[in-house]
N, C-alpha and C positions, 0 to 999 in steps of 0.2 A: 410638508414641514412637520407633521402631527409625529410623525416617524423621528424623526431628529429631533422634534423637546422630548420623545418618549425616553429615548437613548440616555439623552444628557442628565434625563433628571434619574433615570436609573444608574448610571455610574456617578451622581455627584454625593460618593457617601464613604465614609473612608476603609469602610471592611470591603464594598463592595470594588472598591477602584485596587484593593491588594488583593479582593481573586479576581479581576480581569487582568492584572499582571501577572499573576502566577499562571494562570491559565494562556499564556501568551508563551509560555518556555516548557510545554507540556501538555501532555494529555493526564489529569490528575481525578482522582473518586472524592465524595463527600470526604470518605474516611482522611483522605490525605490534606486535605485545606484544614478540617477540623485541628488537624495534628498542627499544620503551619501557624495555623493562625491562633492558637488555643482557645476557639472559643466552642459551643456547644453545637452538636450536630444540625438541632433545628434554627437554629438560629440563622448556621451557614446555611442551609437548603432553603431558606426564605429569602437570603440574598442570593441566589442563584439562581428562584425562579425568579425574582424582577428582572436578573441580567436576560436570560431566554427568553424569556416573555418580550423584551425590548431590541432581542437579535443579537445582543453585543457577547454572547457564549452559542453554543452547541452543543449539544448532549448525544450520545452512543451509547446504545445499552451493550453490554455484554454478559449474558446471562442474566443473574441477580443484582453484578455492577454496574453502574453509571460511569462513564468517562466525561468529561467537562474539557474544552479544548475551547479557546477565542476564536468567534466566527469568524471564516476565511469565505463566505457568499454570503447576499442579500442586502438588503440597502444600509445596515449600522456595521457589517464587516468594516469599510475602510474606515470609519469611525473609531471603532474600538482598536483598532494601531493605530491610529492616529493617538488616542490618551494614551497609553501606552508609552508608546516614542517620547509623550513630554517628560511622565515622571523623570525626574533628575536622578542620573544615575546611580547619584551619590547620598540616595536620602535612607538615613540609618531602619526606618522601617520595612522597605525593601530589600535592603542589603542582608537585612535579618530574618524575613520571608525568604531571601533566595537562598542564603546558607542551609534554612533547614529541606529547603524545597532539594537540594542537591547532596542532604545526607540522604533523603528518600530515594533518589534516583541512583543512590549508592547502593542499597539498600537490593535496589530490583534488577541492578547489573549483576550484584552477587548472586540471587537469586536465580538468573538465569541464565550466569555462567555454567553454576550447580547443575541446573538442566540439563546444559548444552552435554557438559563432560559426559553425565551420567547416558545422556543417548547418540552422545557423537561415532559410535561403532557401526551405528545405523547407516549412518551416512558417508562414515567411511568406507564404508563394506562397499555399497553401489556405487563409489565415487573411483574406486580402485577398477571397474569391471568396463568403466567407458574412456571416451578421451576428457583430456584434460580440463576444468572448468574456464580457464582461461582462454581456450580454443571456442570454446561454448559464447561466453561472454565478448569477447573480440566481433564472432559473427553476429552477437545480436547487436551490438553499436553501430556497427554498417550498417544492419537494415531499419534500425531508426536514425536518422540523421537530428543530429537535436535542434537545428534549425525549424523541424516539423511538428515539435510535439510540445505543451501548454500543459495540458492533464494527461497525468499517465495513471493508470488501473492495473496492478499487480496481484491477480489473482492466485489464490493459497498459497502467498507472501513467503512461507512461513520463515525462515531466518529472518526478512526484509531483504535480502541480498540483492535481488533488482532493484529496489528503489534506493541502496546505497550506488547502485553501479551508476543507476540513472539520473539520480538527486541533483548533482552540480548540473545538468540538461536541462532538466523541465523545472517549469512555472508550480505545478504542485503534482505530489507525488499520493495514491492511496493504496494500500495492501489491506486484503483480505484474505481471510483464514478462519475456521472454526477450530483450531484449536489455542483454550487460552494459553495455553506452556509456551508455546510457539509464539504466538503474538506479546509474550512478556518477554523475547526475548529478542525477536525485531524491534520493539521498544528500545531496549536498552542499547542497541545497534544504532537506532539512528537519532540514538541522543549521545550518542557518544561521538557517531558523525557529524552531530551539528547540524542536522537536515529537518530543521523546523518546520519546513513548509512537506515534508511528507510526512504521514501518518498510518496508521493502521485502526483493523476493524475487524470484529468475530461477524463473520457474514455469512451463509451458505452460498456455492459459488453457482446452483441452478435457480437463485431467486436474489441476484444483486440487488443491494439498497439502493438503486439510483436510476433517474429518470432515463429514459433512451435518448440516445445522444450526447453522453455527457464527460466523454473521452476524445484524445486526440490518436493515444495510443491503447492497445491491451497486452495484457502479457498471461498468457497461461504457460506457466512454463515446469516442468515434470508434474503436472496436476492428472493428467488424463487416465495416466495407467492406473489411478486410485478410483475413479470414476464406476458408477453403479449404469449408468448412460452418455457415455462423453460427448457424442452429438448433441445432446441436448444440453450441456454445457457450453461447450461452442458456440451452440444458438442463444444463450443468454448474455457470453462475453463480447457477441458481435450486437447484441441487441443495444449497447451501451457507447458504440463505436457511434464519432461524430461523421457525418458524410465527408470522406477526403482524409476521414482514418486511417490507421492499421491495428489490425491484429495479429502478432506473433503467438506462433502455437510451438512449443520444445517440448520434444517426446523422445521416447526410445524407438526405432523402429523394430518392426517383431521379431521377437528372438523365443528361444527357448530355455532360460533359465529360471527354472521353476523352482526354486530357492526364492528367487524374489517374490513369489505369492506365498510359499507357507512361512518367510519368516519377517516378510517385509510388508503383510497385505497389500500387494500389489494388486488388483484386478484384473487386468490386461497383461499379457506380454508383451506390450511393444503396438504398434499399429503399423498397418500397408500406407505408402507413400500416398497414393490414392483413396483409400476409405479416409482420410484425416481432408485430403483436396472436396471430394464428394460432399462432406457436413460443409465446408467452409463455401460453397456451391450453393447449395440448399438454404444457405442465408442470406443469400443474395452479394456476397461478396467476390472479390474476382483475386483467385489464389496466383501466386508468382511460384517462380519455381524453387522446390526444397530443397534447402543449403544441408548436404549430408557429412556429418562429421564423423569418420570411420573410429569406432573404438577394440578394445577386444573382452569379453567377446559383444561388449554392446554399443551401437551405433547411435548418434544422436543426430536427430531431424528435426529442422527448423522450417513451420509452413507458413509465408507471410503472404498477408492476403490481405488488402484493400478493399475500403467501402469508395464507393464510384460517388461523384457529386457537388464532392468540395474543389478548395479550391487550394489544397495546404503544399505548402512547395517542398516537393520531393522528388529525389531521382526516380527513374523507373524500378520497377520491383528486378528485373532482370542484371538491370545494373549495381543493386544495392549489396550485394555480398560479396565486390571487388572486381569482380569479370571487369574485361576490357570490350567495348563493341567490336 
């Protein structure tokens, strides 16, 4: 019960119950509450640590930033939407928090449209040399069935683009990425989707922030070929897998276009169907067979692979990319 006066008596206070509403429609920094709420920076950061302190917020560094988001785990999460959901929707101090809260999010869709423009060449270049993304994303829906999957892990996120695809499926959505450009612009992606319940994170992808276990799915998807040791990547995204998971791994298989490393820092050309089976092996997981999507001149390979032990209801790996027995 100590846990629940701690909560109540931390949100019974009227600055702090307008940032556990703003922090319910976003991921926002000191700097941006300051801004909503006009009041002084320390002022806000000493209602922010009661909120943390009492569970009813979350905090994500990135870099030098803080990001502040409404707990979605631990025992004051269903709490804090719980207050939340009562403020009346119609109460002129909220309405006026949220006005400014969504010139800010204006603010950082323009910001990262800017981005997108300035380096969309990039990704149009390699988007022109394989098959189509659509082709791509149709086989990864098959081989999750969303009946199966709760927490999804989108490793080096960076658009958000899976966890738009995946959003309206799963219970809650995470992407990670080191870089911030990119994750300000998955941001703005899945707030304009409306996918509150997924999120993003500047994470390195060989030392995930989260305990083992704590996925139903994972997605490394064109991460590998940028990789300095991709096994060992591998073995961190399956470290995260719940037993009765999957992991999807999307690669190019090996080719020879070397343009992709000296102007795309690519690492890798591409990977053998088997050395990508072999890491997923070595983790204890039991690989299905790779769904190959012929491009020209680059092919894309999809390796999904299961942790044994659960109990999560899914077709077989053989059947999940449409085959008929």
């Amino acid at each position: 019960m100590d846990f629940l006066l701690g909560a109540l008596k931390a949100a019974a206070e009227p600055t702090r119950l307008r940032l556990l509403a703003l922090c319910a429609h976003g991921e926002l920094t000191v700097s941006d509450l300051t801004h909503i709420l006009g009041q002084s920076q320390p002022r806000v950061s000493r209602h922010l640590k009661m909120m943390l302190d009492a569970g009813l917020l979350h905090r994500f560094r990135e870099g030098t930033w803080a990001h502040f988001r409404i707990a979605e785990t631990g025992p004051s999460a269903e709490l804090a939407r719980t207050l939340v959901d009562m403020i009346p929707v119609d109460d002129p101090t909220l309405t006026l928090d949220l006005e400014r809260l969504e010139q800010i999010k204006r603010v950082r869709a323009e910001a990262a449209a800017a981005y997108f423009r300035e380096n969309a060449s990039r990704w149009d270049r390699i988007r022109s040399l394989h098959v189509a993304e659509r082709e791509v994303e149709d086989a990864l829906l098959r081989l999750l069935p969303d009946r199966s999957v709760d927490d999804l892990l989108d490793v080096g996120t960076g658009t958000g683009r899976m966890l738009e695809l995946f959003g309206p499926r799963i219970a809650r959505g995470v992407g990670v990425d080191l870089s911030r450009e990119m994750l300000a612009v998955a941001r703005a992606h899945l707030e304009r989707a409306g996918l509150r319940h997924c999120h993003v994170r500047q994470a390195d992808m060989y030392q995930l922030p989260f305990p083992s276990a704590s996925f139903d799915a994972v997605l490394v998807h064109q991460v590998l070929h940028y990789a300095e040791t991709p096994g060992d990547a591998v073995a961190e995204a399956a470290r995260v897998l719940r037993p009765g998971g999957r992991l999807l791994v999307i690669d190019f298989e090996r080719h020879d276009v070397e343009t992709l490393r000296a102007d795309h820092a690519h690492r890798r050309l591409g990977f053998d169907e088997a050395e990508v089976v072999g890491w997923l092996r070595a983790v204890g997981l039991r690989p299905g067979p790779a769904v190959r999507l012929p491009g020209s001149p680059l092919t894309v390979l999809v390796w999904p692979a299961d942790r044994l032990g659960g109990t999560a209801d899914r077709r077989p790996l053989a059947l999940a990319t449409g085959d008929t027995p």
